[in-house]
Every structure is written in C-alpha cells, then in structure tokens.
C-alpha positions as CSV (number, residue, x, y, z in Angstrom):
1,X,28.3,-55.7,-62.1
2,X,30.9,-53.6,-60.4
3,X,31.4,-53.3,-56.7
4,X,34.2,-51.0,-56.5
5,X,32.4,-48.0,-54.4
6,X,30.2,-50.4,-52.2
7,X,33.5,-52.4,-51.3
8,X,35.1,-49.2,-50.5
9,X,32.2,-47.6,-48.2
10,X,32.0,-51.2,-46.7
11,X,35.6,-50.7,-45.3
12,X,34.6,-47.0,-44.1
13,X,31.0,-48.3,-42.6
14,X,33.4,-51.1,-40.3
15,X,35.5,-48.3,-39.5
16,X,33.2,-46.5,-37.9
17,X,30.4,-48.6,-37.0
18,X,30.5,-51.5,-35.2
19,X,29.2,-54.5,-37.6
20,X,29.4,-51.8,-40.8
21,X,25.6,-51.7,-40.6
22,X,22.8,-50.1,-37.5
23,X,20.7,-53.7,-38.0
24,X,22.5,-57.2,-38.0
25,X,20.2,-58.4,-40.7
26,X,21.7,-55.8,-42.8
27,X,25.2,-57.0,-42.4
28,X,28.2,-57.2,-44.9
29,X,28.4,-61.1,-43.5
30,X,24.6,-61.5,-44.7
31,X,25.9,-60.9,-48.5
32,X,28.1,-62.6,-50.6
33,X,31.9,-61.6,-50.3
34,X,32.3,-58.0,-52.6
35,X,28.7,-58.6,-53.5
36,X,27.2,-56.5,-50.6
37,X,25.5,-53.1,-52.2
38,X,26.1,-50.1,-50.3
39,X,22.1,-48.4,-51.2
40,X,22.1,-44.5,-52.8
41,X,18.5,-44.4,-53.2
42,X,15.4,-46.2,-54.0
43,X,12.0,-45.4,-56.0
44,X,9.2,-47.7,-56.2
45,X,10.5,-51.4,-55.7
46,X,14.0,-50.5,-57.3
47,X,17.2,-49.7,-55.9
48,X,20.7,-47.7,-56.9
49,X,23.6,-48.7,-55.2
50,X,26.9,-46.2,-54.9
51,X,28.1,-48.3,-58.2
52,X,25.3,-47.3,-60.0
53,X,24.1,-50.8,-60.2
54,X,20.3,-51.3,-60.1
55,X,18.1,-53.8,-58.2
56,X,14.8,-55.1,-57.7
57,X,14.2,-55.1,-54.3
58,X,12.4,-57.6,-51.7
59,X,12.5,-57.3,-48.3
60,X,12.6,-53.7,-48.3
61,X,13.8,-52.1,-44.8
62,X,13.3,-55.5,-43.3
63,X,10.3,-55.7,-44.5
64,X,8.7,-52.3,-43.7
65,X,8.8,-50.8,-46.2
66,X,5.4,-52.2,-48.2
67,X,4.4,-49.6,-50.4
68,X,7.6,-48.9,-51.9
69,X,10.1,-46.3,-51.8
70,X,9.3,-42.9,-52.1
71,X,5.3,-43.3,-51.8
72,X,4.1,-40.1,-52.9
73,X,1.3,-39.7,-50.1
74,X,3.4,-40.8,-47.4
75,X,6.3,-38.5,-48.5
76,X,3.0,-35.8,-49.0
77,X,2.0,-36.1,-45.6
78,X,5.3,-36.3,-43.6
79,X,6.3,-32.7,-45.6
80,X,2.9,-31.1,-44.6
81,X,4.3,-31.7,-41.1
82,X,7.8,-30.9,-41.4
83,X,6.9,-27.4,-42.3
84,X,4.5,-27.5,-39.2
85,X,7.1,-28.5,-36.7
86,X,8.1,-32.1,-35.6
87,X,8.5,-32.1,-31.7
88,X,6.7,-30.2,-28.7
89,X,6.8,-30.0,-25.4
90,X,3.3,-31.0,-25.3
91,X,1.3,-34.0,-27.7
92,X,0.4,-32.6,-30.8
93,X,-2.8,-33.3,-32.5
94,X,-1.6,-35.5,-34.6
95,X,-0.8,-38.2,-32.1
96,X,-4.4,-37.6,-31.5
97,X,-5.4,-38.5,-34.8
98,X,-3.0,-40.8,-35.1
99,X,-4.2,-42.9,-32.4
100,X,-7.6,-43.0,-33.6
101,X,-6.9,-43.8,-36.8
102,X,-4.9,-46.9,-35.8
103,X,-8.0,-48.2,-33.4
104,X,-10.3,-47.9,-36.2
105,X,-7.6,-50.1,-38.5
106,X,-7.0,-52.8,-35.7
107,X,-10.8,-52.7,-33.5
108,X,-9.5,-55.4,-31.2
109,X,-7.2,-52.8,-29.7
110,X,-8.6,-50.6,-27.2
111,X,-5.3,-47.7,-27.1
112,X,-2.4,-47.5,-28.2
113,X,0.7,-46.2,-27.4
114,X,3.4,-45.4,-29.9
115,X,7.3,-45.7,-30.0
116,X,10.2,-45.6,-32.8
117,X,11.3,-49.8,-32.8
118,X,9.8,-52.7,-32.4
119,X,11.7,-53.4,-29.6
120,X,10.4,-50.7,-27.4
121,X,6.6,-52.0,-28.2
122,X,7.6,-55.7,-27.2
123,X,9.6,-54.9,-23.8
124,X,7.0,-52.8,-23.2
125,X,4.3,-55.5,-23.7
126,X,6.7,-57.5,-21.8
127,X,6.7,-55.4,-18.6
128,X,3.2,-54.4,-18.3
129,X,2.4,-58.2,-18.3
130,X,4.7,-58.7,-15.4
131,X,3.1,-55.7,-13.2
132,X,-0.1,-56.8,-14.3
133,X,-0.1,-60.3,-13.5
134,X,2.7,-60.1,-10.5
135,X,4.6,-62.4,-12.3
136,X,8.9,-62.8,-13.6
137,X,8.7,-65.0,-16.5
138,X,8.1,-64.5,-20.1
139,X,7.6,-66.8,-22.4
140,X,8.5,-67.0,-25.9
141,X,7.7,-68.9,-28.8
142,X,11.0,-70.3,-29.7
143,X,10.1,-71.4,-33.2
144,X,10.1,-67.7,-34.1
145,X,13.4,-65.7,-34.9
146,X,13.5,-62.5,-32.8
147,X,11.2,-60.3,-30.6
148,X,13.6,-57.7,-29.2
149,X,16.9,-56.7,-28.7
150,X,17.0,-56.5,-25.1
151,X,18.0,-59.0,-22.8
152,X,14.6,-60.9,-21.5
153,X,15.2,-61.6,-25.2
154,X,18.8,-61.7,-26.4
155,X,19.8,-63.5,-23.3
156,X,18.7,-66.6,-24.7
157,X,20.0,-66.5,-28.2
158,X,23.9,-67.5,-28.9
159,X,24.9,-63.6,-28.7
160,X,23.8,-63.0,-25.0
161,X,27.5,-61.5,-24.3
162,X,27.2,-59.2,-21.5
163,X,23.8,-60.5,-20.3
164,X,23.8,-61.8,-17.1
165,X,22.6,-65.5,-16.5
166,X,19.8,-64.2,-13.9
167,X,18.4,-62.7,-16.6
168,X,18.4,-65.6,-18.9
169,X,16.5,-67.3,-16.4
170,X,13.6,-65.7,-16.5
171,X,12.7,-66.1,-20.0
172,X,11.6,-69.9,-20.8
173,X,10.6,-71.1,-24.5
174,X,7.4,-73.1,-26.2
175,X,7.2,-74.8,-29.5
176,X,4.6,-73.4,-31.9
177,X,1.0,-75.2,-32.5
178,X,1.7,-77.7,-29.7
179,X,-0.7,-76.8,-26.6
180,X,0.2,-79.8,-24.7
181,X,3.8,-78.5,-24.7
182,X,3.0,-75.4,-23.8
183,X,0.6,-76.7,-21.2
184,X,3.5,-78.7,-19.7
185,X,5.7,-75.4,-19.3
186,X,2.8,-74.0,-17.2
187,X,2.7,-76.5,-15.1
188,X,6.4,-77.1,-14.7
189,X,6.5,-73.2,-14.0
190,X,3.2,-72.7,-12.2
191,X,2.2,-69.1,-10.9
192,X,5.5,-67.9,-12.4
193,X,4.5,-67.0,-16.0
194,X,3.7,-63.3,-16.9
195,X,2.6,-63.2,-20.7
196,X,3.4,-65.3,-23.6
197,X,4.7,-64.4,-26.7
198,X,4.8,-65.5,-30.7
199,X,4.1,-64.2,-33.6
200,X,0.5,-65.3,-34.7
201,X,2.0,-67.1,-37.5
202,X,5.1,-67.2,-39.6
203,X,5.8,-69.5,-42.5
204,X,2.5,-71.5,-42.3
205,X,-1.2,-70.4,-41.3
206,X,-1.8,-71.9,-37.5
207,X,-3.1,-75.2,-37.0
208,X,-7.4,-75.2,-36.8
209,X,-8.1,-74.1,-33.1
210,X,-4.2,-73.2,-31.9
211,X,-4.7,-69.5,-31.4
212,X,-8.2,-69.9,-29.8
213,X,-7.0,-72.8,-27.8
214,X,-3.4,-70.2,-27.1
215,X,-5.9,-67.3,-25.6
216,X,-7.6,-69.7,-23.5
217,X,-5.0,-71.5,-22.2
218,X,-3.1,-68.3,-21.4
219,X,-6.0,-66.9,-19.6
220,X,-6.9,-70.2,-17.2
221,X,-3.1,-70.0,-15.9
222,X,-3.2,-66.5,-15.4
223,X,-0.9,-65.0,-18.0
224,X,-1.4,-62.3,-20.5
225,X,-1.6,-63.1,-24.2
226,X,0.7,-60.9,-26.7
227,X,1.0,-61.5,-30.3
228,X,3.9,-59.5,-32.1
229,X,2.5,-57.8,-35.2
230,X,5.8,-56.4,-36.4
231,X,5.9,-58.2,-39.7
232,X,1.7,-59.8,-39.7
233,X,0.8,-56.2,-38.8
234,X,-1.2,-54.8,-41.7
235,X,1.3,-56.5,-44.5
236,X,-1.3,-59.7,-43.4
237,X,-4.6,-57.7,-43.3
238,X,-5.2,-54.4,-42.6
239,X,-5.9,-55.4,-39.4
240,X,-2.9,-57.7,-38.6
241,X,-3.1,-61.1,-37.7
242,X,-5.6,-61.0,-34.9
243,X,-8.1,-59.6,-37.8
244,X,-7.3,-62.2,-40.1
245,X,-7.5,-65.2,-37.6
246,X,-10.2,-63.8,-35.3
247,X,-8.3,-64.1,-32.0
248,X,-7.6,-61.2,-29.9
249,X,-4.7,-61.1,-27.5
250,X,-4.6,-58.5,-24.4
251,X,-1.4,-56.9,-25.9
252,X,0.3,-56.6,-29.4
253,X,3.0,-54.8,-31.0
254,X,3.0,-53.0,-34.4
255,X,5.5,-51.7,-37.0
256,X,7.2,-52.0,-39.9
257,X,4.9,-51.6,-42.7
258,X,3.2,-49.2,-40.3
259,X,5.6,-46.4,-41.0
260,X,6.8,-47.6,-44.5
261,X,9.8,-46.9,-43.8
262,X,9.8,-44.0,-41.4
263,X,10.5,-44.6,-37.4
264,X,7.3,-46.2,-35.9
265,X,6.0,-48.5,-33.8
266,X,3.2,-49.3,-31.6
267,X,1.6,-51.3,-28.5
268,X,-1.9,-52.0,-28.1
269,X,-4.4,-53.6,-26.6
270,X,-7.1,-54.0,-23.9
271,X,-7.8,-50.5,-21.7
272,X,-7.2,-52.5,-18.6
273,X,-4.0,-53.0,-18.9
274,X,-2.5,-50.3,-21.2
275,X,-4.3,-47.7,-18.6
276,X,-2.0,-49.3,-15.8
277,X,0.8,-46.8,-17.8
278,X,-1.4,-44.2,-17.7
279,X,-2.7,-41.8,-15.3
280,X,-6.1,-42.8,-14.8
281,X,-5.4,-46.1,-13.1
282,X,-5.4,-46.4,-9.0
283,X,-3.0,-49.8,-9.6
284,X,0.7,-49.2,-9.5
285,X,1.9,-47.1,-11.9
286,X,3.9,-48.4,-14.6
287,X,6.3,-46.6,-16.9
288,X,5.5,-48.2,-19.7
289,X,6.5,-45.9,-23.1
290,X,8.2,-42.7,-22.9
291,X,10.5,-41.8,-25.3
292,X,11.6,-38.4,-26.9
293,X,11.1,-39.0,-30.4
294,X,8.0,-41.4,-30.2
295,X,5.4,-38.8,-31.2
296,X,7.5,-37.1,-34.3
297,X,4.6,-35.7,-35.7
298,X,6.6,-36.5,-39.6
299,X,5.9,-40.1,-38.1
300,X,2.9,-40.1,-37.3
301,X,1.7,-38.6,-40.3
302,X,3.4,-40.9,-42.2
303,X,1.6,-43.8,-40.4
304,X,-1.9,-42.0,-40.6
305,X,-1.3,-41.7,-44.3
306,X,0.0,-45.8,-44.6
307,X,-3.4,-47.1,-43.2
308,X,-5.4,-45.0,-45.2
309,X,-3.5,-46.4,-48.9
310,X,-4.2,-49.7,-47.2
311,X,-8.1,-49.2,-46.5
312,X,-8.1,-47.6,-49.9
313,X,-6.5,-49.6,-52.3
314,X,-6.7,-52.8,-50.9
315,X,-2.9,-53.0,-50.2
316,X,-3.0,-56.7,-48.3
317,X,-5.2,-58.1,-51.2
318,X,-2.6,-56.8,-53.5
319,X,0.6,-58.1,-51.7
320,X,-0.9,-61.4,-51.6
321,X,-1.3,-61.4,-54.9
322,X,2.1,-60.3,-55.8
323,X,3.3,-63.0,-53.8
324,X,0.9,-65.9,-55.3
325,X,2.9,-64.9,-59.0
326,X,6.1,-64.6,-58.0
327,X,5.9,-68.2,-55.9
328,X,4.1,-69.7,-58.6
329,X,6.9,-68.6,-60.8
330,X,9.6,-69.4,-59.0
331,X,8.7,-72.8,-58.2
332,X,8.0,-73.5,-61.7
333,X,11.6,-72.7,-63.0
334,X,13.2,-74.6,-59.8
335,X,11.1,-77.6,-61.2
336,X,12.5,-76.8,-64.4
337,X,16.0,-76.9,-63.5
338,X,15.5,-80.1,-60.9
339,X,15.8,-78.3,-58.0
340,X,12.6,-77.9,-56.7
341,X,13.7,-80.1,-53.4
342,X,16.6,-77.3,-52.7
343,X,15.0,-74.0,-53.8
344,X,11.9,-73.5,-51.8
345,X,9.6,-71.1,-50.8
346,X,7.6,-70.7,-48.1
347,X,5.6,-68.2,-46.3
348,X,1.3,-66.9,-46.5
349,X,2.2,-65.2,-50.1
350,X,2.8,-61.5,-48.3
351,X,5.4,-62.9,-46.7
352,X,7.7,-65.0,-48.7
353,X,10.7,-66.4,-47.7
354,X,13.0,-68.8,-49.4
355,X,15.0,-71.5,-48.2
356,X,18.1,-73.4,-49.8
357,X,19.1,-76.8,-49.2
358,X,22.3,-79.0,-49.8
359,X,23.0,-82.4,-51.1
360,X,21.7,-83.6,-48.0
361,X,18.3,-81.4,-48.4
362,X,19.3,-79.7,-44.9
363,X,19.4,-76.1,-44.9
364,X,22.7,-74.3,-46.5
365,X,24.5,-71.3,-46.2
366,X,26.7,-72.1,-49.0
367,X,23.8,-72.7,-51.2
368,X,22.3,-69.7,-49.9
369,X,25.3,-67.8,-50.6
370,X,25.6,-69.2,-54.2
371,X,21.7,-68.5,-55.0
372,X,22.2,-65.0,-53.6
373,X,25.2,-64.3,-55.8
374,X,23.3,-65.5,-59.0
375,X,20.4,-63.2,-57.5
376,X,22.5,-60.0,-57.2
377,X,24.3,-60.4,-60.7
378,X,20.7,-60.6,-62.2
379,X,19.8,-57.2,-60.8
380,X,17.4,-59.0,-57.9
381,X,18.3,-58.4,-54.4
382,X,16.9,-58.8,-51.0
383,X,17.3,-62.1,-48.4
384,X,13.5,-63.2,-49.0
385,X,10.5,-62.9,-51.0
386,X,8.7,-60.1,-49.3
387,X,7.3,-58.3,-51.9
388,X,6.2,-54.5,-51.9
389,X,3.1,-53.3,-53.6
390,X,5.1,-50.9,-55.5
391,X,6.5,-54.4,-57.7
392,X,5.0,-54.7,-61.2
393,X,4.1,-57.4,-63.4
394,X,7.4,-56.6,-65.3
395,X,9.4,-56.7,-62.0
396,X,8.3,-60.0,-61.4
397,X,8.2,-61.8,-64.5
398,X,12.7,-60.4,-64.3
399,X,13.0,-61.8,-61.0
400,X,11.3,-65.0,-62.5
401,X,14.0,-65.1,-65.3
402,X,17.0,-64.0,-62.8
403,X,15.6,-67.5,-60.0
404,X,15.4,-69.3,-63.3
405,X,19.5,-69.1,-64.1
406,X,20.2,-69.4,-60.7
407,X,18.4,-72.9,-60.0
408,X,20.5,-73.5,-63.7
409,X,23.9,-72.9,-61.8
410,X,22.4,-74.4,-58.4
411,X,21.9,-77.8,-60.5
412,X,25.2,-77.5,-61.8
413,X,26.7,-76.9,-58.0
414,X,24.7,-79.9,-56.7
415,X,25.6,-82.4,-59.7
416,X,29.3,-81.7,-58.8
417,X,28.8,-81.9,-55.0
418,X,31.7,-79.1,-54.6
419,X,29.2,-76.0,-53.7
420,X,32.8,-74.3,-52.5
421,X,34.3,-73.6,-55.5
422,X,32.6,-71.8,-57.4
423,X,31.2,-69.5,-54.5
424,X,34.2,-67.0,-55.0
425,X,34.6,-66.1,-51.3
426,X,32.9,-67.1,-47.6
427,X,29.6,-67.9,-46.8
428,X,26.9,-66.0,-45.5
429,X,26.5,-66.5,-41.9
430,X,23.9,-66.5,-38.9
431,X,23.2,-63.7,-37.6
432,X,22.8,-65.1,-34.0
433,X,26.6,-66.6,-33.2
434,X,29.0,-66.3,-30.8
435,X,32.1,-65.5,-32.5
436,X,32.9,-63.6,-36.0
C-alpha cells in the first residue's frame, strides 16, 4: 500500500493541531510509523483513505459508530431536520421526542438530559452526586481506562499536566469485582464519598452478585451509584448494561453508538436527583447540563432514528454474533500459527478487543505495532475488534485471512526473539504518558 498523501496530511494535521488528531486514541503515535491512514470517507464497514487505499474497519469512531457508515435512516432522519432548522432559541420538539424515546429504550431511567461528549454526561453525573449527597470525593473504578477528560478524572492519570494536586485529591480509585476493597475505601474515607463510578463491565461479564452487591453497598454508605454506558450503552443490549445485568444505578451516561456517529450524549437516571438540575426542585439548584449545541435537532434525530434500527432489527443480537465469528476465527488461525498465548482476544463478543503479548507473555507494544502493521497491509484496520453491524460475512471471513498472515509473521518475530527489526520504525505508544 502507498502512504504518500496520509504521510503528507499527517505533517499538515501536527502543524495545525496539537497531537495531529481532536481524540488521542486517534493519534499518529497509535499507528505504525507511515502506516497511519488519513480517512476520506467511509460506507458501510469500509473505509478510503486520501491514498485511495481501502479498509475494513473495526472500532469505528471509537466505537460509536455501530451501524456503519453512512446508515441510510440515520442520514434520512438528520436531512429531514436540516431542512427544518438545527438550533432555537427555545427546545424544539424533537428533544421532546427524543427524550421519550430514549426512556422507553432504557426503563431504568427516569429523564434524561442530553449533551454532545461523553465527558459532559460523566462530570455531570459527577457533580450532581456531590450536591446531592454533600460530599468531595469521587470514586472511580481504576481497572477501567477513561471516564472523562476533565480533571476529577485526568488528574490521576500520567498526563495530569496543568492539574492541580488539590484536585487529584479528591478523586480516589477501587479495583473491579472486589467488594471488600471497595468496602475498605469507604471506610478509610468515611462520609467523604459522593458517587462511585465504573463501567458495568469491560472485558469479562461481572462476577455473580458484584453489581447487586455494588448498588447496595453504595447505598448503605451514602453514595450515589453511576455506571458509564458510553461503550455498554445499547452496543450491549438495547438497553445498556443495567438491562442486560438487571441492576439499576441512580445515574448513567450514554453515547457513542447512540448517535452513530453524530455528536451525542446523554445522562440519566432517577427523577430525584436529575430534577435537582431542574426547575421543579426546592433543593439547591444545580447547573447540571447546559450547552449550546446539546439539542441539535440533526442530533437528535439521528439518535431517535439509532434506537429504533436497534428495537427493529435486533442490532445487539446481531453485533454479538458478528463478534462470536470473527473471535472464533481469529483464535483458530492464532492456534494455527502457535501463537494463540500472544494473540488474544477478549471482550463480551460486541465488544472485542485484542491483546498482544511478548516472549515473556506480558503485554507488548512492539508486538502490537508489528500485528497492526500486518493488519493495515491486509486492508484491515482499527485498534480492536469492535465490530459494526454493517460487517458481512465476506468482511469477516478477509479479516480472518488478513489475522491469519499476521500470527504467520508474529511466529516468525517470536522464534527470532528480535521483534525490533523487522518493525520498520517506532512503536506504538500509551496514550496516557508524560512525555512524547
């Protein structure tokens, strides 16, 4: 393949915006050197890059895009409302109907409150906990990878220049599935924590009885219970997570697949707290959500139109079992090529990730750079599994053939115990570090 124009518009994209990219995960560093596609378009579960080059794509928009590019009744609702007008100077009906239509999809909300990034919804969540319960801390789960990029969160991650340390301070962490340990940070911070945090599950389906026994010990100390839906939301059931496991929190957050791809986000939850941000409430006011561009009626419409495919064509049912084949698959050719201890993949089938491991069977970013590279010159591309509904049976059997040459070279790199040479440039990196 031939690189030419994405290594150009690369250079232009660092001249002009800081990290070349508007999301870290979508970094130049996060892609092998020269390897890193600048996109032109996408349809279905394929992209073109400026080269001409064309991909089969997982992890689409970080994940949020699940029906595929260019779904034709998204892009049929969001035109019906372009021509109608996209931003008022009072709520239009369609956040109306919006609203409802995402309480009937998730019935362990009460309302609903809609934004344009995840991170609005979590710091959100985050500070109506505190007002509610009187309370500084936040606790997050510390197993799981990011929540926000504000500073309650960011302060405590390796990239927490220009946060101060106060602020650090007031956000403590908890393992996942261990109550005891999380019982223990109650105690050791009694009456000071606000809400705690985590995704309802992430690589593995909870331990029997953890959420259940989350809730309730959240709700003895005092403390609110948020689960962050951003990548569970809907792409797990149509419901979320808190459908699927039967556990409802007092706040979650929603987005990504909500939108597919269009600007959208949401927090939810019980009416006794959400009202706090409202104008109903005789509590302290709270001023929880309000943003200029959170109601874009193109949005909204576009979100409407995502939970209705869902409902209708049984969209979770489907991405599971486009994940079950292409897992099945791909484990089959890394046991063919003896690497099945170094090419894994993990993940509930909807959500697939995969991991690469060295000589040593710790995680590598040289490996991970190598099975990338093999990846992208096979026409596959993305830095997981997350599969779209839009993929076909064709797509995946490809992306089977492509993983099955690159476990080949992977054997060959791990027989010669010299990963380095043949990567043809630096590693991919973390995206949390301190320095370039």
């Amino acid at each position: 393949m031939n690189f030419e124009k994405s290594i150009a518009a690369n250079k232009r994209l660092h001249d002009l915006v800081p990290g070349g990219a508007h999301t870290y995960a979508k970094g130049e560093d996060q892609f092998p050197e020269d390897m890193a596609p600048v996109i032109d378009r996408g349809d279905g579960a394929h992209v073109w890059d400026v080269d001409g080059n064309e991909f089969i794509e997982y992890g689409s928009g970080l994940r949020a895009v699940s029906l595929g590019h260019r779904h034709p009744r998204v892009l049929e609702a969001v035109r019906r409302e372009l021509d109608r007008g996209s931003n008022f100077v009072r709520p239009s009906i369609v956040e109306l109907e919006a609203a409802e239509r995402f309480l009937a999809s998730v019935p362990t909300a009460e309302m609903v409150k809609f934004g344009k990034n995840g991170s609005d919804a979590t710091t959100a969540a985050v500070k109506l906990a505190r007002a509610v319960t009187g309370r500084p801390l936040v606790a997050v789960c510390a197993d799981h990878a990011f929540f926000s990029i504000d500073d309650w969160f960011i302060a405590r991650t390796p990239m927490a220049a220009g946060i101060p340390d106060a602020i650090a301070d007031l956000t403590v962490g908890f393992p996942y599935g261990d109550l005891a340990a999380t019982e223990e940070l109650f105690r050791r911070h009694e009456g000071e924590i606000a809400c705690v945090i985590l995704e309802a599950a992430t690589q593995h389906d909870p331990p029997p009885g953890y959420l259940e026994g989350l809730r309730d010990l959240v709700h003895r100390n005092g403390a609110l219970l948020t689960f962050d839906e951003m990548i569970t939301g809907f792409r797990y059931s149509e419901s979320g997570a808190q459908g699927l496991y039967g556990v409802t929190p007092d706040l979650s957050t929603f987005g990504k697949a909500l939108g597919n791809g269009f600007a959208v986000s949401a927090l939810a939850g019980k009416r006794e707290y959400l009202e706090r941000g409202g104008l109903r409430d005789v509590n302290e006011r709270v001023f929880l959500l309000s943003t200029t561009h959170g109601a874009e009626t193109h949005a909204l419409a576009a979100a409407v139109a995502v939970m209705d495919v869902y409902a209708e064509e049984g969209i979770a049912a489907r991405l599971h079992d486009r994940g079950e084949r292409l897992a099945r698959g791909v484990r089959e050719v890394a046991a063919a090529a003896g690497v099945q201890d170094h090419v894994l993949v993990r993940g509930r089938p909807s959500n697939l990730v995969f991991a690469t491991l060295g000589e040593d069977l710790e995680p590598s970013q040289p490996y991970r750079t190598l099975f990338l590279r093999e990846l992208i010159r096979g026409g596959v591309i993305g830095p997981s599994f997350v599969v779209s509904s839009a993929l076909s049976d064709a797509d995946i059997e490809r992306t089977v053939e492509v993983v099955a040459g690159a476990c080949r070279v992977y054997r060959d790199a791990l027989d010669a115990r010299n990963v380095h040479a043949v990567l043809g440039g630096r590693p991919v990196k973390p995206v949390f570090r301190r320095f370039v």
